[in-house]
C-alpha positions as CSV (number, residue, x, y, z in Angstrom):
1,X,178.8,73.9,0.7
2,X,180.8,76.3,3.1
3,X,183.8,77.0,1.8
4,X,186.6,78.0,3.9
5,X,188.3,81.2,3.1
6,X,190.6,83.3,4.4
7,X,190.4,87.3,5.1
8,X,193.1,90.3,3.7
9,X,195.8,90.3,6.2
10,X,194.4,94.0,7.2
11,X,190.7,92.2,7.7
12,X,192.6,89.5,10.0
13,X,194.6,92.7,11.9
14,X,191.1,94.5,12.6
15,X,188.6,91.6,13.8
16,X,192.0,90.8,15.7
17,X,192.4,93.9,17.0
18,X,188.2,93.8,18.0
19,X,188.8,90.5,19.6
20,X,191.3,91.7,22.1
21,X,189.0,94.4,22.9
22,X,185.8,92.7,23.3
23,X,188.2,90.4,25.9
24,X,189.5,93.8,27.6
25,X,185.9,95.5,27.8
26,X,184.4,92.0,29.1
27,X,187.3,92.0,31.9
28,X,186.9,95.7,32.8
29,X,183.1,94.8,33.8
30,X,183.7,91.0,35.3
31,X,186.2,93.3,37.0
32,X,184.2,96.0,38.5
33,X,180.8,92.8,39.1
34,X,184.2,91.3,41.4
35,X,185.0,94.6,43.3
36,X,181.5,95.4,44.2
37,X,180.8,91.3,45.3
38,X,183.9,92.4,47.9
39,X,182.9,95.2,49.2
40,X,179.1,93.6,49.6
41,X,181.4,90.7,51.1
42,X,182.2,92.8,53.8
43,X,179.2,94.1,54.7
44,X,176.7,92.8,57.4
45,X,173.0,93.7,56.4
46,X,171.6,92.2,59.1
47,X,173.7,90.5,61.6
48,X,171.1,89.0,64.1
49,X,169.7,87.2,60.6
50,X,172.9,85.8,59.8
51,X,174.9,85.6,63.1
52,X,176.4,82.0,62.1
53,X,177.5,82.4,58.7
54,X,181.0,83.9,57.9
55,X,182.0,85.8,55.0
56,X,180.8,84.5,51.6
57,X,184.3,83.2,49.9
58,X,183.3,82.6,46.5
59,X,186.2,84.9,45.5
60,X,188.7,82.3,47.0
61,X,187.7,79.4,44.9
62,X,186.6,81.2,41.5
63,X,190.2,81.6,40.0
64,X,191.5,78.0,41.3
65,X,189.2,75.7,38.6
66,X,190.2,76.5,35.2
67,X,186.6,74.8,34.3
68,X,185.0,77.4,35.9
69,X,186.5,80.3,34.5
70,X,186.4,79.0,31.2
71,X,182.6,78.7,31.8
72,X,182.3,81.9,33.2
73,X,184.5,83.9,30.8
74,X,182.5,82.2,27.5
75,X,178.8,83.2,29.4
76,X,180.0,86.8,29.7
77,X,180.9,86.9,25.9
78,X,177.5,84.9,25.1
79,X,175.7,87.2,27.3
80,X,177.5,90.5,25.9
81,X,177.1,89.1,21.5
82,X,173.6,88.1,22.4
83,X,172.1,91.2,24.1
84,X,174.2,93.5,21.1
85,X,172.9,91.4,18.4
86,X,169.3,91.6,19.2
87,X,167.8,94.2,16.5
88,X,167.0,97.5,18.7
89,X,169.9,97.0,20.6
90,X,172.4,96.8,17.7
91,X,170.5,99.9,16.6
92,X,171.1,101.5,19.7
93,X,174.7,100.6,20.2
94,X,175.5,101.8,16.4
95,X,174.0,105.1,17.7
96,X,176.1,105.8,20.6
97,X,179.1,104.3,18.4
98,X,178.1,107.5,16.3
99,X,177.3,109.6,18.9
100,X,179.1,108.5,22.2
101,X,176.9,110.1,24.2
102,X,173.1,110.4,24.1
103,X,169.9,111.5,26.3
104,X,167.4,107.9,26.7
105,X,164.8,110.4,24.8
106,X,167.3,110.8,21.8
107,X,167.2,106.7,21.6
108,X,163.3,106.5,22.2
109,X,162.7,108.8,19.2
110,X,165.3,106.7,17.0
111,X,163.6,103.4,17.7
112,X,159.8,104.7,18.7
113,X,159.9,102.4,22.1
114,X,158.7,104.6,25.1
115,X,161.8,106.1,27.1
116,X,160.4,103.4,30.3
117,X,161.4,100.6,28.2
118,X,164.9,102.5,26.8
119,X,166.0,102.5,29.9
120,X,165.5,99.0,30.7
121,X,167.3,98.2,27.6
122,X,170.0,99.8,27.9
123,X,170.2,99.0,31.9
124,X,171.0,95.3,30.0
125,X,173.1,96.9,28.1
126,X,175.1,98.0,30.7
127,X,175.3,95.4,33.1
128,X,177.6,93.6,30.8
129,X,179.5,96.2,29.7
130,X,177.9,97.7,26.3
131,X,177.2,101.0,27.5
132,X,177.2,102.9,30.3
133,X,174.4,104.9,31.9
134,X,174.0,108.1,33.9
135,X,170.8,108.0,36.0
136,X,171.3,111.5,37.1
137,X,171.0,113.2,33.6
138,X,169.4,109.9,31.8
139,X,172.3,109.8,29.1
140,X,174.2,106.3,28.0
141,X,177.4,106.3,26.8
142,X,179.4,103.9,24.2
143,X,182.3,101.7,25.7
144,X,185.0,100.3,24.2
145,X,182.9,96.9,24.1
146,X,180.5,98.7,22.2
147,X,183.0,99.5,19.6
148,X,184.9,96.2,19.6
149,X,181.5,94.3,19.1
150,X,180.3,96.4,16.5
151,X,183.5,96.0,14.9
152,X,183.3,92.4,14.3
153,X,179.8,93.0,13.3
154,X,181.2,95.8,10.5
155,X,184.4,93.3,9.5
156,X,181.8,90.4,9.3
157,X,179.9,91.8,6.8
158,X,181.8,93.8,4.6
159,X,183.7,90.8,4.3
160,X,179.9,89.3,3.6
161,X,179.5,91.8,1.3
162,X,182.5,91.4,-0.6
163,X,181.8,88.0,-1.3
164,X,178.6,88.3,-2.1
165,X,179.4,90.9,-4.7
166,X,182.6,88.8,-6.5
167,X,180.4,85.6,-5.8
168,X,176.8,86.0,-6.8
169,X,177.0,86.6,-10.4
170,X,178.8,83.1,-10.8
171,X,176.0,81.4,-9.0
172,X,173.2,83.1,-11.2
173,X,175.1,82.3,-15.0
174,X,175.1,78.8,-13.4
């Protein structure tokens, strides 16, 4: 049986405090995915191909069905809890948490993959937002969605821990 309990008021004020965050860091990259759909929007590849067919106005209709958004905004956070919950990932972002900023080589060593498939993690990684990543100099930076997810992570299960520390020895007398 679940039993529903209720966190320390400064427990509630942190995964509160992460929540808002993960929500700001999941805008700040479904806003920058927006910016760059306009600028490709206005951009003819190949105009003989596509001579008949206006602008793609997506844009205009995206903020007008509530439905939509809803869908949209709870596929982002789906998207960003399942790729930072998946085991070398979490490892990865609990890294750059640490670290902020480290080489792709630094983060083969630490979880023995080859630096080829690194890279494509954390490309995932990035394209919703967990980290960032310089091509140029092969580093990957922590976001603020990287610390607001791991935060919920940490608050989860201290508060796991906690209970399973003032709760276990009941159950075993029993």
């Amino acid at each position: 049986m679940i039993r529903k309990g209720t966190l320390p008021t400064g427990d509630q004020s942190r995964l509160n405090q992460h929540y808002q965050e993960v929500a700001e860091g999941l805008w700040q990259r479904f806003k920058e995915i927006v910016l760059v759909r306009k600028q490709l929007e206005n951009y003819v590849f190949m105009p003989e191909a596509n001579a008949e067919a206006g602008p793609n106005k997506w844009l205009d209709h995206l903020g007008k069905d509530e439905r939509q958004v809803q869908l949209l905004a709870t596929e982002l956070t789906l998207r960003a809890f399942q790729l930072g919950v998946e085991a070398i990932n979490y490892k990865i972002l609990v890294h750059l948490k640490k670290e902020r900023t480290v080489a792709i080589s630094t983060l083969a060593d630490l979880t023995g993959l080859p630096e080829l498939l690194i890279g494509e993690r954390v490309n995932g990684l990035a394209q919703i937002g967990l980290a960032l990543r310089s091509i140029e100099n092969d580093q990957v930076e922590a976001t603020v969605l990287t610390d607001s997810l791991l935060g919920i992570i940490e608050v989860a299960a201290e508060e796991l821990s906690n209970n399973i520390q003032d709760r276990l020895p009941e159950i075993i007398r029993k």
